[in-house]
C-alpha positions as CSV (number, residue, x, y, z in Angstrom):
1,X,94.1,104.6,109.7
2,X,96.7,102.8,111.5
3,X,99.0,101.7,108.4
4,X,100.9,98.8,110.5
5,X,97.4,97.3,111.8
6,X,96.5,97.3,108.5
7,X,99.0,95.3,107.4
8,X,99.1,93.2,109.8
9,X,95.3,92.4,109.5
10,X,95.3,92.2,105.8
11,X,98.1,89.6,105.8
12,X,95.9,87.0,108.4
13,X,92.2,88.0,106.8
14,X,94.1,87.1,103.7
15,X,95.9,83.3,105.2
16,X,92.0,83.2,106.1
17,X,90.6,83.5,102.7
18,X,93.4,81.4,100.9
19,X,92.5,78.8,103.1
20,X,89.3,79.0,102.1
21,X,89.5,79.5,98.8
22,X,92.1,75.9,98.0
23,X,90.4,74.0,100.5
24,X,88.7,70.6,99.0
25,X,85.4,71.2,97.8
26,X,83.6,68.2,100.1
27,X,85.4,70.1,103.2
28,X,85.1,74.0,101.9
29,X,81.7,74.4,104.0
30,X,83.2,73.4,107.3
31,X,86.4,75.2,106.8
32,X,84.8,78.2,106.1
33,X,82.7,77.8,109.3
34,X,85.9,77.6,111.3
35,X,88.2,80.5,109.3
36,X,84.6,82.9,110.0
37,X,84.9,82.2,113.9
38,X,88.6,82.6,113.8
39,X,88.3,85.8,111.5
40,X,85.5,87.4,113.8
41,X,87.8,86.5,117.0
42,X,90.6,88.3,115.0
43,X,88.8,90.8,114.2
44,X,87.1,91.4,117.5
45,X,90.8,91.2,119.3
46,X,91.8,94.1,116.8
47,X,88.7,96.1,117.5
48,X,89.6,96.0,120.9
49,X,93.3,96.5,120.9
50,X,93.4,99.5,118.5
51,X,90.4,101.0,119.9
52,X,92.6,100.8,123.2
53,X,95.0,102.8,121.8
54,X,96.0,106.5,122.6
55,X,98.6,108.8,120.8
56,X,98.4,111.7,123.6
57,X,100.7,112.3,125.9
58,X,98.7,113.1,128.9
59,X,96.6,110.0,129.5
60,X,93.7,112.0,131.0
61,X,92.5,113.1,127.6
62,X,92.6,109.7,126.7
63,X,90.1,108.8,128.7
64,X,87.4,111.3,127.3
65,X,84.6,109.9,125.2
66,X,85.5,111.9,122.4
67,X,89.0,110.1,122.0
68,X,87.6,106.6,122.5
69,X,84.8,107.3,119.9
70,X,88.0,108.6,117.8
71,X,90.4,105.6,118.5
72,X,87.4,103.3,117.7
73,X,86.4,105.0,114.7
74,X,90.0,104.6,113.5
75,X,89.9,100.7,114.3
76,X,87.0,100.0,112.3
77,X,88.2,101.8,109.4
78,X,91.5,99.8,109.5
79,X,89.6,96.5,109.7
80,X,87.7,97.1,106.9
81,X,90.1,98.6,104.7
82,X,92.2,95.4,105.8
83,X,88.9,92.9,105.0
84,X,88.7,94.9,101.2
85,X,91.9,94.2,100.5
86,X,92.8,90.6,101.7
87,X,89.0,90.2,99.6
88,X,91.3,91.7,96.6
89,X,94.4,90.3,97.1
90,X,92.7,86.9,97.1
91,X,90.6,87.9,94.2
92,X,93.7,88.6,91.9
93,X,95.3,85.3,93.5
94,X,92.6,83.4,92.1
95,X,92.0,85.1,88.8
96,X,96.2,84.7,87.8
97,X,96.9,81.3,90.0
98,X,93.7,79.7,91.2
99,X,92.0,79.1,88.2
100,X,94.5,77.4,86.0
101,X,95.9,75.0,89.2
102,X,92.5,73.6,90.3
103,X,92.3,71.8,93.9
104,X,93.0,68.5,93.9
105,X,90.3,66.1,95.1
106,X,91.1,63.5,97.7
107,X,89.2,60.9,95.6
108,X,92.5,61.2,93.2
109,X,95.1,60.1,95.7
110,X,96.1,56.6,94.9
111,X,98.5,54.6,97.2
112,X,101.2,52.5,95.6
113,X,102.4,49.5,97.7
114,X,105.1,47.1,97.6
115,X,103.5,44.6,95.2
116,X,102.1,47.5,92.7
């Protein structure tokens, strides 16, 4: 697993998911719509990069099935190691924070003028 990709990832699925999670309840369907395309382009972009990646020092090897099979096996696993753990960082955000500080409704929002 590649420990700084996993980091990395877990911190953005995790932005993802907060957004999600305190967005207004008339607006939570849409902005989940637009976090899952940015989260599958994120995700697809790290797919890519670390299954890209080689730790040999001749590059020939590199380019033999068996090491791209390797790297990519090792990309997945981070991603989804980095998905279950944004999932439970967001879960224990919720459970200690979340529930006691609901989101506020735009409804609420009253504006004071000059005269009021």
């Amino acid at each position: 697993m590649n420990l700084g990709g996993w980091l990395l990832l877990t911190v953005i699925f995790s932005a993802l998911l907060l957004i999600v999670q305190r967005a207004e309840w008339k607006r939570r369907i849409i902005t989940a719509l637009i976090m899952l395309l940015v989260g599958l382009t994120v995700r697809n972009y790290a797919a890519y990069a670390m299954g890209r990646g080689c730790i040999l020092a001749w590059q020939p090897l590199c380019n033999t099935l068996v090491m791209q099979q390797e790297s990519s096996a090792i990309a997945n696993a981070t991603i989804n190691v980095a998905l279950v753990s944004a999932a439970i960082i967001n879960l224990l955000y919720w459970a200690l924070f979340g529930r006691y500080n609901p989101v506020g409704s735009s409804d609420a929002i009253k504006v004071i003028g000059m005269y009021d």
